[in-house]
C-alpha positions in Angstrom: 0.0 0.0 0.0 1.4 3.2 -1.1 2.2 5.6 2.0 -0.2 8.4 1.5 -2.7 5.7 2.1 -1.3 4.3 4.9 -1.1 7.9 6.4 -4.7 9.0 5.2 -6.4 5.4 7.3 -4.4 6.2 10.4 -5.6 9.5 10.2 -9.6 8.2 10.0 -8.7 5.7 12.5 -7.7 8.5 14.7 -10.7 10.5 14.1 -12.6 7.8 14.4 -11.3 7.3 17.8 -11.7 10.5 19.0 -15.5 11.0 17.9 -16.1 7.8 20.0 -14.4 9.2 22.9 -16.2 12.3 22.7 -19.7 10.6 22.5 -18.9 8.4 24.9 -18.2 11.3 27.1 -21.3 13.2 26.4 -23.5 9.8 27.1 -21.7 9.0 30.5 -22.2 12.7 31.4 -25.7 12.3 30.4 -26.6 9.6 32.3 -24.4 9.9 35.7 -26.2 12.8 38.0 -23.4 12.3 40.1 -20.9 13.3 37.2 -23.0 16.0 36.1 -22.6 17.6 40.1 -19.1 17.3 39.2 -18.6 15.0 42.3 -20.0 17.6 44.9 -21.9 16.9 48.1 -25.5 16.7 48.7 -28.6 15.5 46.7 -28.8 15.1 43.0 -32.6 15.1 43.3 -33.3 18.3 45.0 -31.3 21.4 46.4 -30.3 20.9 49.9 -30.7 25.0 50.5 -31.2 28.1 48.2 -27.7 28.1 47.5 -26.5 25.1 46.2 -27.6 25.1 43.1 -25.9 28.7 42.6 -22.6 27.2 43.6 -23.1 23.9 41.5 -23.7 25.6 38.4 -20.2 27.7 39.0 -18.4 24.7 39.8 -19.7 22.9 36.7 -19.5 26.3 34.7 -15.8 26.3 35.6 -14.6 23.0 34.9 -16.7 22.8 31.4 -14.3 26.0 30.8 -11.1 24.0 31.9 -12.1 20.9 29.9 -12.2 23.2 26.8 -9.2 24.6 27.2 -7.3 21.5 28.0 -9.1 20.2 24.6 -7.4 23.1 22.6 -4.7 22.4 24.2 -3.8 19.1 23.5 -5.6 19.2 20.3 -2.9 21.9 19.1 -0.3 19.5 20.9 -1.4 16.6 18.9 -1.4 18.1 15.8 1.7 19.6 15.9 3.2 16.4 16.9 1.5 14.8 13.9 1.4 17.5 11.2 5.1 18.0 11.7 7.1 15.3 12.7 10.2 13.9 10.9 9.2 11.4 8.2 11.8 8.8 7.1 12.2 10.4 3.8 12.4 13.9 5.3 16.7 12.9 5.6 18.1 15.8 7.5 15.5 18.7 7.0 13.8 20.4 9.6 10.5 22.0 9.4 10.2 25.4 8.1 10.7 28.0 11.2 9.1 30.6 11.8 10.6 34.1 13.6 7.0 35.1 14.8 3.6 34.8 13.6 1.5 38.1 14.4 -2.1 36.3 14.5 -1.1 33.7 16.6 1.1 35.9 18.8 -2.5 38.4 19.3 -4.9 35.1 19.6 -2.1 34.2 22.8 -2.8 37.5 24.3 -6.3 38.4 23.7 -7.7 34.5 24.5 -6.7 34.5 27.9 -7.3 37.6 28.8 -11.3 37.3 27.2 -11.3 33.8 29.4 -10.6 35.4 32.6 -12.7 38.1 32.3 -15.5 36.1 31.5 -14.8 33.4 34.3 -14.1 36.5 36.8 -17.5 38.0 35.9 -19.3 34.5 36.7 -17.1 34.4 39.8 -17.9 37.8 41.0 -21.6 37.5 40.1 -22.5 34.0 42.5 -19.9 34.9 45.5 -21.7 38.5 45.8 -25.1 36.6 45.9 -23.8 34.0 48.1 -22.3 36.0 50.4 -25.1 38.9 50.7 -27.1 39.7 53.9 -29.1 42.2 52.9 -32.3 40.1 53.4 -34.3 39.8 56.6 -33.8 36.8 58.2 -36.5 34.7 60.0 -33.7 33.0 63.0 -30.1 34.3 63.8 -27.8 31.9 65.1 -24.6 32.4 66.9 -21.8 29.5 66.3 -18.9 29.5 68.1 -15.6 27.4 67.3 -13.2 26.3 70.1 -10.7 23.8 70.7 -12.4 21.1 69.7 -15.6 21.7 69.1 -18.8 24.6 68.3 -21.1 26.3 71.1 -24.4 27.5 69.0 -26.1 30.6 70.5 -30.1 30.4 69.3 -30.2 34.4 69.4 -34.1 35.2 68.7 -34.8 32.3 71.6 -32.3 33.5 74.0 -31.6 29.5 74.5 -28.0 28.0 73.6 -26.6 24.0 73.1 -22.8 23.6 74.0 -20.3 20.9 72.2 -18.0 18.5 73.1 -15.1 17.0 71.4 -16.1 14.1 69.2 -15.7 10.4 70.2 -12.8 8.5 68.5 -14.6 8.4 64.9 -13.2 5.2 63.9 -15.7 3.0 66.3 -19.4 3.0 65.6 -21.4 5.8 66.7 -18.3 8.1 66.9 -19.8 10.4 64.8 -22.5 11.1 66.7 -21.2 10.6 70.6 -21.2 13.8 71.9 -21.5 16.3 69.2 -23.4 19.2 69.2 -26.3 19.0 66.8 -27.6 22.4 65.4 -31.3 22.4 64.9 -32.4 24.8 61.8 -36.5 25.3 60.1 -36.7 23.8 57.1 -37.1 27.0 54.6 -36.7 29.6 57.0 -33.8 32.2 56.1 -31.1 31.5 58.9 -28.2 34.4 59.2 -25.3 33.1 61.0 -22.7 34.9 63.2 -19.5 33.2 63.0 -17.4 33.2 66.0 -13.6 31.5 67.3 -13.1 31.7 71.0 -9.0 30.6 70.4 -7.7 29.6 67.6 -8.6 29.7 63.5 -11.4 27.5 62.8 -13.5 27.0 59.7 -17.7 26.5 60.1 -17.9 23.6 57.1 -21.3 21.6 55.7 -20.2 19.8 53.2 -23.8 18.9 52.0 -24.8 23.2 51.8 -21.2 23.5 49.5 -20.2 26.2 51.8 -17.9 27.2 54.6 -17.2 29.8 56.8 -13.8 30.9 58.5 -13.9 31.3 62.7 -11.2 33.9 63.0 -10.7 35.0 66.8 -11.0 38.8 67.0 -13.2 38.9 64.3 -17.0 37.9 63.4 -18.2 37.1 60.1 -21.9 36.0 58.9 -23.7 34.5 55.9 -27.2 33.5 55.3 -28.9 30.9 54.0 -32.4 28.9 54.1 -32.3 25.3 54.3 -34.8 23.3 52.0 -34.6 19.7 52.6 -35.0 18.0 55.8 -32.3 15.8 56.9 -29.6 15.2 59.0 -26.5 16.3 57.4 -23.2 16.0 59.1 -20.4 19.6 59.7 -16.9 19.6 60.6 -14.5 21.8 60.9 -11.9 22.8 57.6 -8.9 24.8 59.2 -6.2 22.7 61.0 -7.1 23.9 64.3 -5.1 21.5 67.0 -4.2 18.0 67.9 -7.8 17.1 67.6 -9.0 18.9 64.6 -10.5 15.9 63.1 -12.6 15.4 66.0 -14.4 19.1 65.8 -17.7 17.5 64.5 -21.1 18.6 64.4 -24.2 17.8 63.1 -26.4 19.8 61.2 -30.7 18.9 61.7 -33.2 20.1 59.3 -36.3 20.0 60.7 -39.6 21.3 61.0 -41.1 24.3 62.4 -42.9 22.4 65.4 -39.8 20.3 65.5 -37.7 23.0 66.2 -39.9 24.5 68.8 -39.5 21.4 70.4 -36.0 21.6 70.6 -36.0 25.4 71.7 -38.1 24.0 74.3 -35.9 21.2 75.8 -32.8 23.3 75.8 -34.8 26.1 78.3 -36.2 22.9 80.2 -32.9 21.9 80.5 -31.9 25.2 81.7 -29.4 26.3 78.7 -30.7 29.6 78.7 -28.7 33.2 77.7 -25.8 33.0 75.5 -22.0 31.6 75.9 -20.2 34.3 75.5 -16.6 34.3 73.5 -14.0 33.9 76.8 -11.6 31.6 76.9 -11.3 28.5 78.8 -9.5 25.8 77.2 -10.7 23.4 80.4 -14.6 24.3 79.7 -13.9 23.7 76.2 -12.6 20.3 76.2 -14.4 18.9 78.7 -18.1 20.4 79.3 -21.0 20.4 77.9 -22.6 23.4 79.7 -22.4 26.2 81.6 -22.6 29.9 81.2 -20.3 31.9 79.4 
């Protein structure tokens, strides 16, 4: 067979290849909800609060963009690799080289630039919405990070629930031995003031795709309305300590009457005022209670 051929049926081989690739790609993608979150936490039936679908849509929004650019990329890798590599009758000649290439040189510079801008607007755009509080909010609750664990402050009931470090999490139950469980309404708009009694900590539900730093000296708040009932579990995500993989929580979606109920039992119990932000690295480690 005369080379050219040989050449030309590689090269529809290749193709060939590559379109299956690609529709095997879209059908998988297609198919898998779990793919299509891109991996994240939470439900792929329903939004776990009013922001998770926001922040899912970015995430995809930005890998889509990386995937593209890695295909141009590689594509132009590829090609050059095949459109100009030395052929055995080439003997010693190179390719032809070029000083500089104007179009190319502009496409270099404008490209990225246009792809930044347009992945900094997106950017911008969701973390603004995410991160506004400029709504009134039906319940305000205080959480507090310590060494090694959270004290939540139920400000509107003047009621508070403190933690305890979590169990060793390797035996059964360890998980939920001891940890503070924060009681929220389902779709009620919850603003949240973010608190660290020590040391740097970091407010994390992996299930609400969102996290918020405890920096001592300093308070920070979000909102954000639950809108599935569950139990969903919280840990913190700055390396706080020896026993920063023990600083658990749980998070408890629930109804209104169901949170009533649990206002309720905490000023039965007599857990009411707030903790306040002193420290005490004894009461932190080793209490449940008390007042702050």
């Amino acid at each position: 067979m005369h080379p050219d051929h040989r050449r030309r049926s590689r090269r529809r081989r290749a193709v060939a290849g590559a379109g299956l690739l690609v529709a095997a790609t879209v059908l998988l993608s297609g198919c898998s909800d779990l793919l299509w979150r891109g991996f994240l936490p939470g439900s792929s039936t329903h939004e776990v609060t009013d922001q998770t679908g926001r922040i899912s849509t970015l995430w995809r929004g930005s890998w889509i963009a990386a995937l593209l650019v890695g295909v141009l990329v590689w594509g132009l890798i590829l090609w050059c690799v095949a459109a100009y590599r030395k052929r055995k009758d080439d003997d010693d000649t190179l390719p032809v080289q070029l000083r500089y290439h104007v179009p190319l040189e502009v496409m270099y510079v404008v490209l990225p630039i246009v792809m930044i801008g347009v992945m900094f607007f997106f950017t911008n755009r969701d973390t603004t919405a995410i991160l506004a509080t400029d709504k009134p909010a039906d319940l305000h609750v205080q959480v507090i990070g310590k060494q090694w664990s959270w004290d939540i402050n139920y400000l509107d009931d003047g009621v508070y629930d403190a933690g305890v470090q979590a169990a060793d999490v390797s035996q059964p139950g360890g998980l939920d031995n001891g940890v503070v469980t924060l009681y929220l309404p389902v779709n009620e708009r919850v603003m949240f003031t973010i608190n660290s009694r020590d040391v740097a900590h970091s407010f994390w539900v992996p299930a609400f795709l969102f996290k918020m730093d405890a920096i001592p000296g300093r308070t920070n708040t979000f909102e954000v309305t639950p809108t599935a009932i569950g139990t969903y579990r919280g840990k913190c995500a700055e390396l706080c300590g020896d026993y920063h993989a023990k600083m658990l929580f749980n998070v408890q979606v629930v109804s209104k009457a169901d949170y009533d109920a649990h206002i309720a039992a905490l000023r039965a119990a007599g857990q009411t005022g707030q903790l306040g932000l002193d420290y005490s690295r004894k009461q932190s480690v080793t209490t449940i209670g008390g007042q702050g």
